[in-house]
N, C-alpha and C positions, 0 to 999 in steps of 0.2 A: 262351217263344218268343224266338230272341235272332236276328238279323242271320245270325249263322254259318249257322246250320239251315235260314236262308231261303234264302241265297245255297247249299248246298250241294244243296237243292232245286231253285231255276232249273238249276244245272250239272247235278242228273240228270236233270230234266226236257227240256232242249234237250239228253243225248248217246242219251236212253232211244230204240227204235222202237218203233214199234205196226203193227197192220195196220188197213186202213180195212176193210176187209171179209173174209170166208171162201171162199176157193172150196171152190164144192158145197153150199155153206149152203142153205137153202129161199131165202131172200130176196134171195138176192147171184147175181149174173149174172157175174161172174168166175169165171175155168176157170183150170185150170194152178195154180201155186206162188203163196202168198201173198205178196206185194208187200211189201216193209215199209220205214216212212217214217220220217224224224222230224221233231220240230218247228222249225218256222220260228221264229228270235228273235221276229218280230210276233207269236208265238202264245202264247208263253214270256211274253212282256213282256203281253200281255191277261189271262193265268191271274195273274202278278204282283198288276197292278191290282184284281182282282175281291176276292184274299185282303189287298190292300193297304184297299180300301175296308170291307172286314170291320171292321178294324183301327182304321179311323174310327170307323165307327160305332158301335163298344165300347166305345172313348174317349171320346165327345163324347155320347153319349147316355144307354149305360149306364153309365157311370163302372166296367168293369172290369177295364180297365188303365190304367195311367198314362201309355203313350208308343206313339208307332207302331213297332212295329220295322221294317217297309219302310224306315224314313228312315233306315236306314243302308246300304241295300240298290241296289246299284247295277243299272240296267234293261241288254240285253242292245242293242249296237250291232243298228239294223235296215238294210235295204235302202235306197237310196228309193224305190224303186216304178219305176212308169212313165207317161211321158206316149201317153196315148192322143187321138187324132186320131177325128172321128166322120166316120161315112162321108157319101156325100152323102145318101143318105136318110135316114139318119140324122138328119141338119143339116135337112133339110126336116119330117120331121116335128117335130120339136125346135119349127118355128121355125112349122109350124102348129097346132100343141097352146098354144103363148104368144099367138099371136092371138086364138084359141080364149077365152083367159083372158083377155087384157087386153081382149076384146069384155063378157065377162061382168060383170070388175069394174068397166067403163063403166057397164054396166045398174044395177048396184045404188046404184050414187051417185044 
């Protein structure tokens, strides 16, 4: 396994599509033409880490390789995200579910 094969894998994994589901399948509630997606870099960059962690624990445990090859493998630029705002109920229960607690962990002291 070398760096090259990894990285050539993150690039076909984030240009590859999939369908999440079948229309007409028994289980699938989608009608009409299959949808098809690809992956999000955060998705690509989670698959990374999991086969990246493999790669540790072969190393450091089994001793059956010598090196990580992830560490030469560069992760894929993500999003940032978003800030989300909670609504006001939201913010209310939030903030009687923490009452809720800080009454309980009163009691046990």
């Amino acid at each position: 396994m070398t760096p090259a094969i990894l990285v050539e894998y993150r690039d076909r994994c984030s240009r590859e599509t999939f369908v999440r589901s079948t229309p007409g399948s028994k289980r699938s509630a989608a009608t009409g033409k299959a949808k098809r997606f690809t992956r999000s870099p955060a998705t690509v960059n989670r698959y990374l880490s999991v086969l990246s962690h493999v790669f540790t624990i072969a190393r450091k445990e089994w001793h059956w390789v010598s090196h990580n090859p992830f560490d030469g493998v560069s992760k894929l630029k993500e999003s940032r995200g978003r800030v989300r705002y909670l609504l006001e109920e939201e913010r209310e229960r939030l903030l009687e579910q923490t009452a809720k607690d800080r009454a309980r962990s009163m009691c046990l002291r």
